[in-house]
C-alpha positions in Angstrom: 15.5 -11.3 -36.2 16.0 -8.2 -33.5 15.7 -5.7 -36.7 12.1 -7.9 -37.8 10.8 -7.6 -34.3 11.7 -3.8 -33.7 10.1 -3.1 -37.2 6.5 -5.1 -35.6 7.1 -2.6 -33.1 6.6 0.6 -35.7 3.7 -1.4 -37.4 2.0 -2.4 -33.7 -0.9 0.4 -34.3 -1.7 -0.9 -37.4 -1.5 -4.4 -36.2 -3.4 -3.8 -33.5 -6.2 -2.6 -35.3 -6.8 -5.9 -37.5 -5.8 -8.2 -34.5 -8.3 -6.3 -31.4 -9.7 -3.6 -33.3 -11.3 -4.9 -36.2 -12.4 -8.3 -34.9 -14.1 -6.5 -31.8 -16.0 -4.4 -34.1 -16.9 -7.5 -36.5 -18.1 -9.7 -33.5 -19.8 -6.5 -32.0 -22.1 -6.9 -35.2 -22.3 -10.1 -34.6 -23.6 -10.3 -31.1 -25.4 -6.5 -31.8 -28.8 -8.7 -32.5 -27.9 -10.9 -29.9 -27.2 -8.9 -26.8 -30.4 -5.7 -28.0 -32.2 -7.7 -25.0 -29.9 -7.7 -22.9 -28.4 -4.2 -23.6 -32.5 -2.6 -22.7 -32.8 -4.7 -20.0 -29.5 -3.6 -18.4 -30.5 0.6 -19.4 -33.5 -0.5 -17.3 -31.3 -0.7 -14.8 -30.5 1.6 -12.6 -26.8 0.2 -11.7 -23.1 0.2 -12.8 -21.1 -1.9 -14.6 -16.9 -2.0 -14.1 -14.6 -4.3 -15.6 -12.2 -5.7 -14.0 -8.8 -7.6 -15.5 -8.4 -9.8 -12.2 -10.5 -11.1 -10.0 -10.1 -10.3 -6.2 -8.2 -13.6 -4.0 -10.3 -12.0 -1.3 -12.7 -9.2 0.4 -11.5 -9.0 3.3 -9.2 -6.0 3.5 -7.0 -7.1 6.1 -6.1 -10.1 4.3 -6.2 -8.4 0.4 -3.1 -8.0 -1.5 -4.3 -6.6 -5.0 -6.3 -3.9 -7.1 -8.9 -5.9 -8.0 -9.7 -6.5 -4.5 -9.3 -2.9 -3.1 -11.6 -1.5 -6.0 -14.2 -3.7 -4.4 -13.7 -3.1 -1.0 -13.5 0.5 -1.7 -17.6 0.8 -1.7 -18.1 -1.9 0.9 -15.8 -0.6 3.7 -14.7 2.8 5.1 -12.0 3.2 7.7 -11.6 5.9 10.2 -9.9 8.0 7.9 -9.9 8.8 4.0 -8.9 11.1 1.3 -10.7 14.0 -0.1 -10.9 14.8 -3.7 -7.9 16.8 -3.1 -6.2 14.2 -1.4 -5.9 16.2 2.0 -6.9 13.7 4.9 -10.6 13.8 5.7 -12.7 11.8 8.6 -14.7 9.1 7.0 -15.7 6.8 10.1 -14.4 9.4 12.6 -15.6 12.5 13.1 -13.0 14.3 14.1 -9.2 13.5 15.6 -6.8 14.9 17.5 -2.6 14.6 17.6 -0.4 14.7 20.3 2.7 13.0 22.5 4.2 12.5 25.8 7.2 12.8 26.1 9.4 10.7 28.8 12.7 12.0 30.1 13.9 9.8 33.3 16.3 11.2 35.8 19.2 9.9 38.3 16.1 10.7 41.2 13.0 12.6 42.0 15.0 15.9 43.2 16.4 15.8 39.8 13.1 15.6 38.3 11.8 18.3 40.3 14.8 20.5 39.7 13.9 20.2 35.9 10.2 20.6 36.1 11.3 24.2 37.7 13.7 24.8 35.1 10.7 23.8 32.5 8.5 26.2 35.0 10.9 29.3 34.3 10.9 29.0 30.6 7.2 29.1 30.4 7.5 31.7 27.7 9.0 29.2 25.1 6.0 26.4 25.7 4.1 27.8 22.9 6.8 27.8 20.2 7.8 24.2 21.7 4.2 23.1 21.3 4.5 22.1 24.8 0.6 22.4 26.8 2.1 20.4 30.3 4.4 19.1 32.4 4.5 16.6 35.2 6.2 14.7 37.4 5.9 10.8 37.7 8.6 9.4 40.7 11.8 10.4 38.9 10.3 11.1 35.2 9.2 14.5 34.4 6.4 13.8 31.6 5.9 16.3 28.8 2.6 16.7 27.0 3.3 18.2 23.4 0.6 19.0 20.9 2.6 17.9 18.1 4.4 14.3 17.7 8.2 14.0 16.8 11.7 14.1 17.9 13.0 17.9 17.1 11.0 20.0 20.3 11.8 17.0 23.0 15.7 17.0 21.8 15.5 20.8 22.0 13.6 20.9 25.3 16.2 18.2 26.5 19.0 20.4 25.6 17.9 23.6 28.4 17.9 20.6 31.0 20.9 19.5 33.6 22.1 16.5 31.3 24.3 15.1 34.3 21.2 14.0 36.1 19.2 12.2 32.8 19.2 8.5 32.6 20.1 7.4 29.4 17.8 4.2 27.7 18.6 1.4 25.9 16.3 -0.8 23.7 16.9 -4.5 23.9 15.5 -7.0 21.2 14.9 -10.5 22.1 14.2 -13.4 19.2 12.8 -16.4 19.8 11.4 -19.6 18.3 7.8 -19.7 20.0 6.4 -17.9 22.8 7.7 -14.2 23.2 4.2 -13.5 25.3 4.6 -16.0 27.5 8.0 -15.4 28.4 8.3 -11.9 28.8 5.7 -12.2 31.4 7.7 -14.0 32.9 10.5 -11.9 32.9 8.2 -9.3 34.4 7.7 -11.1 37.2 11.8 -11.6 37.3 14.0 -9.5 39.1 15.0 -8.0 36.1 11.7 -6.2 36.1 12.9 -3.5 38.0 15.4 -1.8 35.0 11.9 -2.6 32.1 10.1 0.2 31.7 8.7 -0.4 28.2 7.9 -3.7 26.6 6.3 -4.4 23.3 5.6 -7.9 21.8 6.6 -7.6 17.9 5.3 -11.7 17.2 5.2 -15.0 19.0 9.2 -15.0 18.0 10.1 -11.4 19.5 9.2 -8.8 22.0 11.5 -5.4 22.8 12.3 -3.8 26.0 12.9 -0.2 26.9 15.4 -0.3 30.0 17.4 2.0 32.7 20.7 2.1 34.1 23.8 -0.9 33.0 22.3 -1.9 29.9 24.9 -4.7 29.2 24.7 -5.7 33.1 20.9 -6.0 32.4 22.0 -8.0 28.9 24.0 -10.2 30.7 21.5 -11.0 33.3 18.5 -11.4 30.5 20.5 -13.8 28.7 21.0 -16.3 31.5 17.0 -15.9 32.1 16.4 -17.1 28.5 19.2 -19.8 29.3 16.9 -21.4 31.2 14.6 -22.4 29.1 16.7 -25.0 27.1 13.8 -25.7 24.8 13.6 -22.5 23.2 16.3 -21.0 21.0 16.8 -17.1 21.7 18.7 -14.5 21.2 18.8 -11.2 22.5 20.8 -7.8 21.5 21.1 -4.3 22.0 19.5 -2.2 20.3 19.5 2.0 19.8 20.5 4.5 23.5 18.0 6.6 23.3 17.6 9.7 26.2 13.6 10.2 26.2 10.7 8.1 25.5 8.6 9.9 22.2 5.2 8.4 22.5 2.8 10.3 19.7 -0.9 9.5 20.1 -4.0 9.7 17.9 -7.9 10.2 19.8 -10.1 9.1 17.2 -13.9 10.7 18.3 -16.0 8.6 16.4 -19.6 8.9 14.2 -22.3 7.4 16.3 -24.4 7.0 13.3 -23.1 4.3 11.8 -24.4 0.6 11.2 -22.8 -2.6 10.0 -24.6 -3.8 7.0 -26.4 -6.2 9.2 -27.9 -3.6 11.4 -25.7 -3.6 14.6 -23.8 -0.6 15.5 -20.2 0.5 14.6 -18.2 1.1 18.0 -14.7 1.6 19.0 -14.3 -1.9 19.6 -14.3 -2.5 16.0 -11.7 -0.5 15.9 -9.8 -2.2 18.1 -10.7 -5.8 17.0 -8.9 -4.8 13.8 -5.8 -3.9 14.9 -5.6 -6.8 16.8 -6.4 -8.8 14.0 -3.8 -7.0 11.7 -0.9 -7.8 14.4 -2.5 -11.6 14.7 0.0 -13.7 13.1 -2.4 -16.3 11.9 -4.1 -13.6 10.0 -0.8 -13.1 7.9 -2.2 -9.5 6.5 0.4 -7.7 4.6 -1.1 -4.1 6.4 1.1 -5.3 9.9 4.1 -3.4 8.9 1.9 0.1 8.8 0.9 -0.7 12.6 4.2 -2.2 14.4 5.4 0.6 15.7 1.6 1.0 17.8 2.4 0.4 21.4 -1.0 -0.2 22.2 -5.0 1.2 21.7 -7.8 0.9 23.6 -11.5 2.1 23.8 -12.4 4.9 26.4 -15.8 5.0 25.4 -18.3 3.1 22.4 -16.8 6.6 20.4 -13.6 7.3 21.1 -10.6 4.8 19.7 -7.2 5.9 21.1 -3.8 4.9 19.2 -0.7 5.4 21.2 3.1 4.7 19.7 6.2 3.5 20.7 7.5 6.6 18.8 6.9 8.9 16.0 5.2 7.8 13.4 4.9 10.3 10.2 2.7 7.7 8.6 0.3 7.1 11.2 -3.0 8.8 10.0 -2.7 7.1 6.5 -2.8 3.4 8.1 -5.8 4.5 9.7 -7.6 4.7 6.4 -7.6 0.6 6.6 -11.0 -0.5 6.6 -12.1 -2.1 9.7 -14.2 -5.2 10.6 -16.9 -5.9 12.6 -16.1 -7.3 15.8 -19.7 -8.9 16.7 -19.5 -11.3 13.4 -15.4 -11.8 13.9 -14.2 -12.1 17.3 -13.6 -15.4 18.6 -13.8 -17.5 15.0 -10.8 -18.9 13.6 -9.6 -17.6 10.2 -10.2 -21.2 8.6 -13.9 -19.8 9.4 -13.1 -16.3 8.5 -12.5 -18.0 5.1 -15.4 -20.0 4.7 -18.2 -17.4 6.4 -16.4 -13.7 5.4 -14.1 -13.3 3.1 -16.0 -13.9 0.0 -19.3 -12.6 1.6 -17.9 -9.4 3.7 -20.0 -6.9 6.0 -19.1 -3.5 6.0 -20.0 0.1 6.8 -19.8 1.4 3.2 -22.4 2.8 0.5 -23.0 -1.0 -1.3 -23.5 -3.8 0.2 -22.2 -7.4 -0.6 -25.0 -9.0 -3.2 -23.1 -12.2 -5.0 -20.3 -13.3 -6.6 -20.3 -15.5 -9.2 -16.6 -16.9 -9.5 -14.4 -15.7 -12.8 -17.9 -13.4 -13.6 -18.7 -11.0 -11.5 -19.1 -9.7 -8.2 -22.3 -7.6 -7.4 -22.8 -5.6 -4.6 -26.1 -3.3 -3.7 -27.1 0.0 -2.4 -26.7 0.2 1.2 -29.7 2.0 2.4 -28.6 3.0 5.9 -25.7 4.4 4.8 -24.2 7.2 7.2 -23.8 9.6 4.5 -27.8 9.5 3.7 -29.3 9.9 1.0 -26.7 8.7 -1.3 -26.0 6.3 -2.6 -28.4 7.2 -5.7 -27.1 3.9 -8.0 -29.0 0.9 -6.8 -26.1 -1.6 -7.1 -22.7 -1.7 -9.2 -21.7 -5.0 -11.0 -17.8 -5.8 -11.1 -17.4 -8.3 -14.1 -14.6 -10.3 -14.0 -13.5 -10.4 -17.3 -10.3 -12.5 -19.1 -8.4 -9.7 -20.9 -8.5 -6.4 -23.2 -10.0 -7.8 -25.5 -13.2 -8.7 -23.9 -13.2 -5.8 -21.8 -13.1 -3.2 -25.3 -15.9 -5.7 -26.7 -17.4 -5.5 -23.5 -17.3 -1.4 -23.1 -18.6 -1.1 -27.1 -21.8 -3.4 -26.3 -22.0 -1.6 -22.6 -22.2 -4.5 -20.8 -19.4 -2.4 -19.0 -20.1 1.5 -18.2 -16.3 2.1 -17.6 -13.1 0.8 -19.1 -9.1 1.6 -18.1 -8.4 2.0 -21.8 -5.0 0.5 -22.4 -2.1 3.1 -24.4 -2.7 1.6 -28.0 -6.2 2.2 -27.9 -6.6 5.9 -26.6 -6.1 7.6 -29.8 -9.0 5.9 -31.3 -11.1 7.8 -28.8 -10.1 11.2 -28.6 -12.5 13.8 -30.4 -15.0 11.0 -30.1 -18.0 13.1 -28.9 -19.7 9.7 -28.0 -17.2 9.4 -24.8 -15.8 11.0 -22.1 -11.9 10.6 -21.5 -10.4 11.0 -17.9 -6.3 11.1 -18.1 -4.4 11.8 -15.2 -0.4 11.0 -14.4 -0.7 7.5 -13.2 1.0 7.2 -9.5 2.3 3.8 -10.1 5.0 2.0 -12.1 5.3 -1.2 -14.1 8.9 -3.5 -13.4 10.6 -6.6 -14.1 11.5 -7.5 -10.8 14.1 -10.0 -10.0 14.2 -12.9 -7.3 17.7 -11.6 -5.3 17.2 -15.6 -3.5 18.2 -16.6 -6.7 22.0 -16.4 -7.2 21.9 -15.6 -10.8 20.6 -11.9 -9.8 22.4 -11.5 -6.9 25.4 -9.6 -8.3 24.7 -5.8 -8.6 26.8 -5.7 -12.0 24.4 -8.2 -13.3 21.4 -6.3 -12.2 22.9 -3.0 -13.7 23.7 -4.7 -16.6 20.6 -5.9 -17.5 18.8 -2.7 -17.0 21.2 -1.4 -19.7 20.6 -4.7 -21.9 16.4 -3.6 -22.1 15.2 -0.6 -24.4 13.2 0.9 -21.8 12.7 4.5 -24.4 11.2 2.0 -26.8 8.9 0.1 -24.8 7.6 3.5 -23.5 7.5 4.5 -27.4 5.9 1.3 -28.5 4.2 -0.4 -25.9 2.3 2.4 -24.1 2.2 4.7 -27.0 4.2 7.7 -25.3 1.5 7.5 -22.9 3.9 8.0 -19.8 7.9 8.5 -19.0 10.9 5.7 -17.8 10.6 5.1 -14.1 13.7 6.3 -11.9 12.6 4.4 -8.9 10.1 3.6 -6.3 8.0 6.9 -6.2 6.2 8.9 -9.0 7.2 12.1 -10.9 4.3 14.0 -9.3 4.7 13.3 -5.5 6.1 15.9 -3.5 9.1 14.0 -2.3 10.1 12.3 -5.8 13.2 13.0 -6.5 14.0 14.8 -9.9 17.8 14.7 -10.1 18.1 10.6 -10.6 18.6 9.7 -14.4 17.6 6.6 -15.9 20.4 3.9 -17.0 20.5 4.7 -20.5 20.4 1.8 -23.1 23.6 0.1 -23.8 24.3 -3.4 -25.0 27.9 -3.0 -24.8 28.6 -1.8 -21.2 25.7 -4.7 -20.5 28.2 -6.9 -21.9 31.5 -5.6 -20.4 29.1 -5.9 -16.6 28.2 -9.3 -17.2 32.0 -10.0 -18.2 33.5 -8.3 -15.2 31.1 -10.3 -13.2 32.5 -13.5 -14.9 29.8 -14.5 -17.4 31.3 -15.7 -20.8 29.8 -16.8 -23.9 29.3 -20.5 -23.9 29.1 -23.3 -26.9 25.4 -22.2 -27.8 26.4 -18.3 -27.5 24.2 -18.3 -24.2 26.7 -16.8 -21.6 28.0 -19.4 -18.6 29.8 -19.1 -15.6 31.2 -22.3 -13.6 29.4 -24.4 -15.9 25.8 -22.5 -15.2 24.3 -21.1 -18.3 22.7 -17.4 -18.1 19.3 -19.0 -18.5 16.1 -18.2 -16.5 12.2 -18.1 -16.3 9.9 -14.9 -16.8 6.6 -15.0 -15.1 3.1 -12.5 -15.2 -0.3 -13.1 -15.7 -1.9 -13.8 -18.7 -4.7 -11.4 -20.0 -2.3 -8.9 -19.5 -1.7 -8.3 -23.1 0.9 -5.0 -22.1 2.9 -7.3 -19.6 3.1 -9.9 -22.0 4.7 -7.7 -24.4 7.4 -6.5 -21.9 8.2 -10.2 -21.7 8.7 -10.5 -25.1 11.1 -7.7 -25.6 13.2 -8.2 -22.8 13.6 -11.9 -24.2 14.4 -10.3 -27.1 16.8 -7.6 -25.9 18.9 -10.3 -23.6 18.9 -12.8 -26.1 21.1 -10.4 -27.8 23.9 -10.4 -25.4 23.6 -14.0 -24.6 20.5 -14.6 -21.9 18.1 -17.2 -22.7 14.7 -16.0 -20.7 11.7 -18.6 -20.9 8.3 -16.6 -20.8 5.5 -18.5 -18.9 2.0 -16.7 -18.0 -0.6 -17.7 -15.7 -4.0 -17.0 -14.6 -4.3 -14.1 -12.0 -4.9 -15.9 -9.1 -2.8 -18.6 -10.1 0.4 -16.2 -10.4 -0.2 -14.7 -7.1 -0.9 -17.5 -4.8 1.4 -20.0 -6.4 4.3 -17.6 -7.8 4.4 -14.4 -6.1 3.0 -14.6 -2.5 5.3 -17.7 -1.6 8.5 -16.0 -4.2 9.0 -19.4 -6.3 9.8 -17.8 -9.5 13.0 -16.0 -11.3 12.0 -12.6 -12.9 8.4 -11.5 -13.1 6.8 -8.6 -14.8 4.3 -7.0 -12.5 3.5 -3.4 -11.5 2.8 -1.2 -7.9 -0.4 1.0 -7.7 1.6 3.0 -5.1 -0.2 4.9 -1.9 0.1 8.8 -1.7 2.4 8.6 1.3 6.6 8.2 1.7 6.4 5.4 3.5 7.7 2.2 1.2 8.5 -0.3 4.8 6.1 -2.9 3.2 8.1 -3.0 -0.1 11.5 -2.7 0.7 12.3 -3.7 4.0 14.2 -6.7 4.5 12.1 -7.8 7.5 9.3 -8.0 4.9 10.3 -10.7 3.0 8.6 -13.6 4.1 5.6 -15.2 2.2 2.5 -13.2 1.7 4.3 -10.1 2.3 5.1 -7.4 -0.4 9.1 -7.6 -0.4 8.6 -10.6 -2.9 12.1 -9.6 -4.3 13.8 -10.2 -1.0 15.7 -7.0 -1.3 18.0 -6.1 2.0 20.3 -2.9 1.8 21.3 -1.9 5.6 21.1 1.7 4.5 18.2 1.7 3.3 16.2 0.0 6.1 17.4 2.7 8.1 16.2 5.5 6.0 12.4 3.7 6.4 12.9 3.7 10.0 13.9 7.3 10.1 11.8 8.7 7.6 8.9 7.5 9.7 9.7 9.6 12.3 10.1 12.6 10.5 7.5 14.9 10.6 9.8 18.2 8.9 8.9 18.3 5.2 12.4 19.1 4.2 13.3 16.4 5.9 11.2 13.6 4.4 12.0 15.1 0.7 16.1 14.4 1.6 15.5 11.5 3.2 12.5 9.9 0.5 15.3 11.3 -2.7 18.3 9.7 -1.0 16.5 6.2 -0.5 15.2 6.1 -4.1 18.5 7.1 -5.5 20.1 4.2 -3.7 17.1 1.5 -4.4 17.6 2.9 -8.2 21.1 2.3 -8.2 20.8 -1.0 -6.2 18.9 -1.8 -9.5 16.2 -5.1 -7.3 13.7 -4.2 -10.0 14.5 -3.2 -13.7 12.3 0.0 -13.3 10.3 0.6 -16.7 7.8 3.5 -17.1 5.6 5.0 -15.5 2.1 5.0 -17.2 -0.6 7.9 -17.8 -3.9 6.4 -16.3 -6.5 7.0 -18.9 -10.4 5.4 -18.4 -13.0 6.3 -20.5 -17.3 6.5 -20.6 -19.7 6.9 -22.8 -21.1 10.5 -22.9 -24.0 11.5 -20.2 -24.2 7.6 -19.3 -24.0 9.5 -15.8 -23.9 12.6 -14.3 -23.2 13.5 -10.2 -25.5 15.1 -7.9 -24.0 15.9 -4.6 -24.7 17.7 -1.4 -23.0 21.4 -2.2 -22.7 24.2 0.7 -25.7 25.6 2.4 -28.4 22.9 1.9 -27.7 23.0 -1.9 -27.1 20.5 -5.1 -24.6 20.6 -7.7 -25.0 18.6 -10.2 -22.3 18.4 -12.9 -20.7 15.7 -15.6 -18.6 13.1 -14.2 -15.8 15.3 -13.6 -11.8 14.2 -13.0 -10.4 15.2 -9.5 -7.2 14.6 -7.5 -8.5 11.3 -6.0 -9.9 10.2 -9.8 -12.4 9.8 -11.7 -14.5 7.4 -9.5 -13.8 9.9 -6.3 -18.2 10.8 -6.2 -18.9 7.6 -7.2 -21.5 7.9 -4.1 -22.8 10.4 -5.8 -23.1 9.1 -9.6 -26.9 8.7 -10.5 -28.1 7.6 -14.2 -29.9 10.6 -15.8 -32.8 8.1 -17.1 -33.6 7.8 -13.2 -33.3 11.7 -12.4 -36.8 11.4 -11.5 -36.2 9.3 -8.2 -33.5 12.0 -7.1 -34.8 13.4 -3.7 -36.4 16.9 -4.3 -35.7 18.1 -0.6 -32.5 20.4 1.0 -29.1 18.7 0.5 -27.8 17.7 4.0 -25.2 20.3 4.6 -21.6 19.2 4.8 
């Protein structure tokens, strides 16, 4: 049987051919007479159709958790921040921005402090290289203002100081059942509010303090506060000494041009409506982890949005590329309404607006024609059509009732040379997995993990299943990111050590040959979404490589949405096959910290090394490069080795477009147009989408000066 299915494997192009290929191009002829109407009634058009595998659980960014979704939301909402098409950080809603930190160093009493501020005073020649532009003095803290966020210049300005006469800090963590707000301002009110000089509410279940002088006196002291209150459970520890406070801080000036879809005006309150809604708890958005370490933000002025953190933050202008929401239609409405009033018919700031959506058909959104980057958009709407699996979506492509299609592996040879179409590759910054429920006890032996990953043929399912069209992952990042780490090799494919792991971990062939251990058979269920006719596949072979050692694996699929809300999002389910479209920063908290693995959040898997949730702490604090590249390498290698997912391959991205279907016209330097073929950048293929006009409708293009940059 294994030799029959690895020999379907060798014939899979041919297969393919007579099972998608040829029956697309029979019904195409079919339908041809059919859809002529429909197909000049469409070119009359002057709008865009993409297909889409999935269809989104929800537009409302805060609350969105896959592609389908963000693809969407990418032309309906802009956040402060975005990437250029050479991926370099870019203002988008902000105009402009502006780092910097203050730095807190507390002393024994105000002569101390003074005595350092003159120390600082007499070293005024080193300020520059320390990035340091002021210092004051606040009762007996001498405050620092550096133009640079992180750690390295306060520990070395902290070294040239009297270190007798600094107060060391400790950070305390209290957890509770209920109402952390509510009774830390109590405590503030306490006696005990003498030694806080930092608090920071985390949930209605926890809050952290920053505190002075006997931090186990003050521990002692907390805990017979919270003994009071009978009713409440809590719990409270020390956490990290620290000697200085590190408080980075981002000043947002923001475009004054900018309108809501419904005509009111874009303000820094919207701003800061979405970060509180982020950190709302009944909002349950997966983006919280990129903002918890925000002390606070407020709103100087209608154009200016200030971020200040508890402490460096690496990370920090990336989260601010979150879309935001309006304020005037949000604030004050319950999510239930949220729900029912926004998050299937959103407002944003972007180039389209919301139009319709049709469920499991499409969802169509218009040009937005008070956009802030006027005149585009040219395209007068784009049309996302929902559609079942690749099947449709080829059909779909060869009748253009679709302008674009993610070609999958199999298929891209059948296109290249073709002068008809226009291929974009690029090295896809993502990575396809099996991953594996560590709730379950059945995966919670690391010998059984490894052993598995040896049991699959990874080199053939990258042969086979995507053509050669990408390489076998080696962990949570991408070959071509900066901090990847090139010296981890994959587990190499062996059915025999597979076997002698699963033996040394006490699993033993049983009566039917399925391996058992205290009378529990190796037996469990695979899950992904059907549609997915690549993921379905994976599921097939790794049922067919573990049956061969002794695992029974029983494949079920389910719709999209089905598979995430019932499956994934609450983590009922053994194994699944799934893959990450992964971000272009270090920063993996959301994935693989253990505090993250509570429904609706991303660490599905429920994967908890100690080690490693320090390195995510750290490496968001590290601002060196050098740094980040050790510390990024040395937490793949151990996720790798800790083996949570069974890491396959990652994929060459390949979409495709029929010839001159459209071209791009955008604003070049001095009050000038360039207008070139839909060209491949850094960001993709879709990065001038703005810009993307139909050369049927070239006529309509504005004749004047381009606005200038």
């Amino acid at each position: 049987m294994l030799r029959l299915a690895r020999s379907w494997l060798c014939f899979r192009p041919v297969i393919r051919f007579f099972v998608y290929g040829l029956p697309a191009l029979i019904l195409a002829a079919i339908v041809a007479s059919y859809v002529n109407v429909a197909l000049l009634s469409a070119s009359k058009k002057n709008e865009m159709s993409i297909g889409m595998l999935g269809e989104p659980s929800t537009l409302n960014p805060i609350r969105q958790a896959d592609a389908s979704a963000s693809q969407v939301n990418s032309g309906i909402f802009n956040g402060l921040l975005k990437y250029d098409e050479n991926l370099e950080i870019a203002p988008d809603l902000a105009e402009s921005f502006t780092l910097s930190q203050t730095t807190t160093i507390f002393f024994t009493d105000e002569n101390a402090a003074l005595s350092a501020l003159l120390a600082l005073e007499a070293s005024r020649d080193k300020w520059k290289s320390w990035n340091l532009t002021s210092v004051r003095i606040s009762g007996n803290s001498l405050l620092l203002k550096l133009s640079e966020p992180g750690m390295d210049t306060s520990r070395t300005i902290l070294t040239t100081l009297d270190q007798k006469s600094v107060l060391p800090l400790r950070n305390i963590r209290v957890n509770l059942e209920k109402e952390a707000p509510a009774i830390l301002s109590e405590l503030k009110t306490s006696p005990l509010k003498d030694q806080i000089i930092r608090s920071w509410v985390e949930s209605s279940g926890a809050f952290e303090l920053t505190v002075t002088g006997d931090s186990t006196a003050f521990l002692d002291s907390l805990k017979a506060f919270l003994a009071e209150r009978k009713d409440i459970k809590s719990e409270a520890s020390l956490l990290d000494e620290i000697h200085f406070l590190a408080e980075p801080e981002v000043l947002f000036k923001l475009r004054t041009d900018v309108r809501w879809h419904d005509g009111a005006p874009f303000t820094s309150k919207d701003a800061v409506f979405t970060y509180n809604a982020i950190m709302n708890e009944a909002v349950a958005s997966p983006r919280k982890p990129d903002f918890d370490t925000i002390l606070h933000v407020e709103a100087p002025s209608p154009s200016q949005f200030r971020v200040t953190y508890r402490k460096p933050y690496s990370p920090a202008l990336n989260s601010w590329m979150m879309s935001l929401l309006p304020a005037h239609i949000l604030e004050g409405k319950s999510v239930d309404w949220w729900t029912e009033n926004f998050d299937r018919k959103p407002i944003g700031t972007g180039p389209f607006m919301f139009d319709q959506w049709r469920t499991n058909e499409f969802i169509r959104v218009v040009r937005n024609p008070d956009y802030f980057h006027k005149p585009s958009p040219w395209l007068d709407a784009v049309v996302y059509r929902a559609l079942g699996d690749q099947l449709a979506m080829r059909l779909a492509f060869e009748t253009k009732q679709v302008d674009f299609w993610s070609v999958d592996p199999w298929a891209v040879k059948g296109f290249e040379g073709d002068r008809r179409f226009m291929l974009f590759s690029q090295p896809g910054n993502m990575y396809t997995y099996v991953g594996w429920n560590l709730r379950r006890p059945l995966f919670q032996d690391e010998r059984v993990r490894r052993a598995l990953a040896h049991a699959v043929n990874v080199p053939e399912m990258v042969k086979y299943i995507i053509y050669g069209h990408g390489e076998q992952s080696t962990g949570i990042f991408a070959p071509q990111m900066w901090f990847f780490n090139p010296n981890i090799k994959p587990l190499d494919y062996d059915p025999e050590k597979a076997k002698a792991l699963l033996a040394e971990a006490g699993w033993v062939p049983g009566p039917d040959g399925i391996l058992q251990k205290d009378g529990k058979r190796f037996s469990f269920k695979l899950i992904s979404n059907n549609g997915n006719e690549i993921r379905r596949d994976i599921a097939t072979l790794v049922q067919d490589d573990l049956k061969s050692i002794g695992i029974e694996v029983k494949i079920e699929l389910y719709e999209w949405a089905v598979f995430l809300k019932n499956f994934v999002n609450k983590g009922d389910f053994d194994a699944m096959v799934l893959g990450w479209s992964l971000g272009l920063d270090f920063d993996q908290y959301q994935i693989w910290h253990s505090s993250q693995n509570n429904p609706e959040q991303l660490n599905v898997v429920s994967y908890n090394n100690p080690k490693v949730d320090q390195l995510l702490h750290e490496v968001r604090q590290e601002y060196n490069r050098d740094t980040i590249i050790r510390m990024a390498g040395e937490m793949q290698s151990i996720i790798y080795q800790d083996q949570p997912y069974l890491f396959l391959y990652v994929p060459e991205s390949t979409s495709i477009m029929w010839n001159d279907s459209y071209r791009i016209r955008r604003p070049g330097p001095d009050g000038t147009w360039v207008d070139t073929p839909v060209e491949m950048t850094k960001a993709g293929w879709s990065y001038y989408m703005d810009w993307f006009y139909r050369p049927e409708y070239s006529d309509l293009l504005p004749k004047e000066a381009a606005p200038k940059p």
